[in-house]
N, C-alpha and C positions, 0 to 999 in steps of 0.2 A: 653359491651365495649371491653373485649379481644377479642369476636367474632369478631370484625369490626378490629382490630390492625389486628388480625392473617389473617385476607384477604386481608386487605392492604399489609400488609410484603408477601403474597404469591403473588398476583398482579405483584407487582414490581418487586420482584426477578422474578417472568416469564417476563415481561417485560427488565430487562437486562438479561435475558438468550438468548432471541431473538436476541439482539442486538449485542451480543456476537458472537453468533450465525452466524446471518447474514453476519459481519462485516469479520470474519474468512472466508467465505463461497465464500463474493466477493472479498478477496484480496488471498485467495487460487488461483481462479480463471483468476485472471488478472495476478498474477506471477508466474503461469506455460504454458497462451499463451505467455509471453514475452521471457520466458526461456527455456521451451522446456523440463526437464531435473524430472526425477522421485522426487527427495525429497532435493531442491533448499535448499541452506544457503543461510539466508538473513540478512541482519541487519536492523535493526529497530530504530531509532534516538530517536523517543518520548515517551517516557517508559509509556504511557499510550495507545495505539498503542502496545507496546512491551508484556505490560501484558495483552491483548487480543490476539495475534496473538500466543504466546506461547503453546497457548491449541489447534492449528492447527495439526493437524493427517500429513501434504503432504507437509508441509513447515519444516525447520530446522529456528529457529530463533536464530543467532549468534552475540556475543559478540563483536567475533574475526575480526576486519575490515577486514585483511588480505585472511583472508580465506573464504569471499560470494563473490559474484556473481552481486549482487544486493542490493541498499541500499534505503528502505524510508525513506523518509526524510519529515520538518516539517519547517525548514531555513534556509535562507542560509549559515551560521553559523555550521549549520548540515551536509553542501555539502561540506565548506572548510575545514574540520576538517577530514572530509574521504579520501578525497584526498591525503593530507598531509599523510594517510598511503596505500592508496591504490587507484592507479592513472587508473585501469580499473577495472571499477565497473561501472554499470547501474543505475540510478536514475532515485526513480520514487517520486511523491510529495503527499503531502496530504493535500496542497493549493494551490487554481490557480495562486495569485501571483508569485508563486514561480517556476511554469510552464515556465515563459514569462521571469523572473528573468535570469534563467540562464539556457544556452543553452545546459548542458548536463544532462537537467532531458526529460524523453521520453515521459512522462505523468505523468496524474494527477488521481487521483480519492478524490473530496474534495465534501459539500454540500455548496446548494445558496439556500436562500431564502427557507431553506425546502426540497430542493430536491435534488439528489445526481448527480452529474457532472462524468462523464468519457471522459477525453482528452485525445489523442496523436497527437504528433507532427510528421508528414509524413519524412521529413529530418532526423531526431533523428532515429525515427527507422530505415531508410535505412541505415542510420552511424554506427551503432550498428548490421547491416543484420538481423533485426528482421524481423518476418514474424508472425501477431496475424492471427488466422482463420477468418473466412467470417464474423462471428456475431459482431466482433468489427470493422468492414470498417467503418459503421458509424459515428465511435468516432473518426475518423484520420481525423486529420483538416491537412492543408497547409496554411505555412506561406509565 
């Protein structure tokens, strides 16, 4: 019986190691084509988002509204609240609602149905003079 506990409890914890993992790996990825910039402050709205993104090696995950660049966010609640201290900053979503919501978030990276979504908005980034490399053309929708 401990035999089978101790492979479950190993199981899992590699299963959110993965996840961890991964989750780091694709928001590393998406907030250094948006931003351009060696080792981005970012802020983080949803503190469960906040304590995965922390263990990121290439991001700085900040507190300090004032002082990033870029902020995910999780509601809109999330976007008036930054504003109110920091009126240029980059939003990006981590639901599609919230993409469509309100027009100064640039994208999204959320999951549907199982599978993981990557949107941007083609206006948003030209407003922003963002420029993502070739592999995200794809994911630029126009409204």
């Amino acid at each position: 019986m401990k035999k089978v506990l101790i492979v479950l409890i190993l199981v899992f914890s590699h299963i959110y190691a993965l996840d961890k993992d991964s989750t780091i790996k694709i928001y590393d990825e998406i907030i250094h084509s948006i931003l351009h910039t060696q080792k981005p402050f970012v802020y983080v709205a949803n503190k469960a988002y906040r304590d995965i993104l922390k263990f990121s090696t290439n991001i700085v995950v900040s507190l300090d509204i004032s002082k990033v660049t870029m902020a995910i966010v999780t509601t809109k609640r999330d976007i008036n609240n930054i504003k109110k201290i920091n009126q240029n900053i980059i939003f990006f979503a981590t639901k599609e609602g919230l993409l469509f919501e309100d027009d100064t978030v640039v994208g999204a990276f959320y999951w549907k149905k199982g599978r993981s979504q990557l949107i941007f908005i083609k206006q948003r980034l030209d407003k922003y003079n963002i420029k993502l490399p070739k592999e995200y053309k794809k994911f630029i929708i126009k409204l």
